[in-house]
N, C-alpha and C positions, 0 to 999 in steps of 0.2 A: 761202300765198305766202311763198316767202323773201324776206327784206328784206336787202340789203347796203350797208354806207356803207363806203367809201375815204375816208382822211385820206391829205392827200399836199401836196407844192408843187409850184407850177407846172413846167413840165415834167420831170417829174420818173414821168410814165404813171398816177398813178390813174387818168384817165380810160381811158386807152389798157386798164387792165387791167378797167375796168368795162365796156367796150365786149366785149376778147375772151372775158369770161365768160360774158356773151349768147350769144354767137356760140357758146359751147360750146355750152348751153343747147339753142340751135335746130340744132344738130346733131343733138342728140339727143330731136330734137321737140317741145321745150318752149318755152314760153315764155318770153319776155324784153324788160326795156325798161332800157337803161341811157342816162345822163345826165349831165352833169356841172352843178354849179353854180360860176362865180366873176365875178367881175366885169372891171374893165379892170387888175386885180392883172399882176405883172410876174412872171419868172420867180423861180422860189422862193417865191411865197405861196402860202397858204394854197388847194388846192384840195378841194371834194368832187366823188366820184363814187357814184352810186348804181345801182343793178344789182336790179331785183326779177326773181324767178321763178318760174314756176307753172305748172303742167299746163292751167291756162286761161286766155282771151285777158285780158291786166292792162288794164283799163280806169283805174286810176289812175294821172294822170301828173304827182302832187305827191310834192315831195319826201319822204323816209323821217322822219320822226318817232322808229320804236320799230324798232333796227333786230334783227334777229336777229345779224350777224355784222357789228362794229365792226373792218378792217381798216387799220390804221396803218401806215403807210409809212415812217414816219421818229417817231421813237420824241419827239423834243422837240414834235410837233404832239398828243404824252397832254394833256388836258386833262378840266376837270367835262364840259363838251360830251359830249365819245368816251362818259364812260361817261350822261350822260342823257339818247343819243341811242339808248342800249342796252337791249334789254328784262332785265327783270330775270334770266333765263333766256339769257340772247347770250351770243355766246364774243366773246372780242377775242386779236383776233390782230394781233400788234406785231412791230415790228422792234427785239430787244433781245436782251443779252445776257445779262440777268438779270429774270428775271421774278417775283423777291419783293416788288417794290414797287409790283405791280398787285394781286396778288391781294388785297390787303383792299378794291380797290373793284371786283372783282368774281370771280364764283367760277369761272367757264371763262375762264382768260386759256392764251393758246399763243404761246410766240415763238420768236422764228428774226432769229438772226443773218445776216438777209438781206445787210446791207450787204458782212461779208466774202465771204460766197459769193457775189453779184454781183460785187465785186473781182476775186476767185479768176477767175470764170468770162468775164466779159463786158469787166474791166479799166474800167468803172465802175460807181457806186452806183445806177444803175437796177434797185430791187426788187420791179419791179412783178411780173412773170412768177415770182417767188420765191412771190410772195405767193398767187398762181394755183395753184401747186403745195402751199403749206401750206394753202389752200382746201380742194382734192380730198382732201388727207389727214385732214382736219378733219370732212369733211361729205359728205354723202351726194348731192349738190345738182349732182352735175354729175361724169365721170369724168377721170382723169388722160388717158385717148385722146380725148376729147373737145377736150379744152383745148389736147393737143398739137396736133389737126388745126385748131383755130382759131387757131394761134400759124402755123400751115403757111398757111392758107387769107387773114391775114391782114396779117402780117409782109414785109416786104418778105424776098427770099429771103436778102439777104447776112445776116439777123438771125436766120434759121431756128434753123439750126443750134445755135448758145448760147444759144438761147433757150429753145430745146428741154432742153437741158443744165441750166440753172440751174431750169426748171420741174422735172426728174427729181430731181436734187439738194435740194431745196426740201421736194418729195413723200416722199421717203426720209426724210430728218434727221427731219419731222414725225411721219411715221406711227411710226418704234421704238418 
């Protein structure tokens, strides 16, 4: 089973993007159970989202512990937490523009200047679909056409479009 935890703030899409990774997921006949956890938090706090996946039905519906892929959304939510929520073998993948000051607490870190490319492309800092796209590039766990057709299948239409966009953009910058 892949393990994923989203770091994000309230509306801000972690969840939204732990929801469309599923949905890639069972596109592609796999399994999936995504989640979010927060409490009566207001916009801007502190949200997770989790996302497990597997070739068989996930009978666990407790929160990730140890996760394989630590995605951070907004780079000031890096904390001990992100990384000892991470197995020791997990990549983190952050929204930064510098990524020397992750790598001593751990040894797969990948970042992307989501924030300007969601600027560039969408005209605000929602990096969720950014981060969908630095996923597929990352990991074996689910395709770039997959993700677009869950962004198609679940987006309302006027969103398609740039959405689409910042996911392709997102995909490219990470894989060079």
């Amino acid at each position: 089973m892949c393990e994923i935890i989203w770091y994000g703030r309230g509306g801000g899409g972690a969840f939204t993007a732990a929801r469309l990774l599923g949905i890639a997921a069972n596109i592609e006949n796999r399994y999936a159970l995504a989640f979010p956890t927060f409490g009566p938090e207001r916009r801007g706090a502190l949200v997770l989202g989790f996302t497990k996946l597997d070739e068989n039905k996930i009978l666990d519906r407790s929160e990730i512990a140890a996760a394989d892929f630590a995605i951070v959304l907004d780079e000031t939510l890096f904390s001990n937490d992100v990384i000892d929520r991470l197995k020791p073998d997990g990549t983190l993948l952050i929204n930064t523009k510098d990524t020397s000051k992750y790598v001593s607490y751990c040894k797969n870190v990948v970042g992307l200047d989501a924030s300007a490319l969601a600027l560039k492309i969408l005209k605000k800092p929602i990096v969720n679909t950014a981060f969908l796209g630095a996923f597929a590039a990352v990991s074996s766990e689910v395709s770039f056409q997959a993700l677009e057709n869950a962004i198609k299948k679940d987006m309302k239409a006027s969103l398609v479009e740039k959405n689409i966009e910042l996911l392709k953009n997102s995909y490219e910058s990470v894989k060079r």
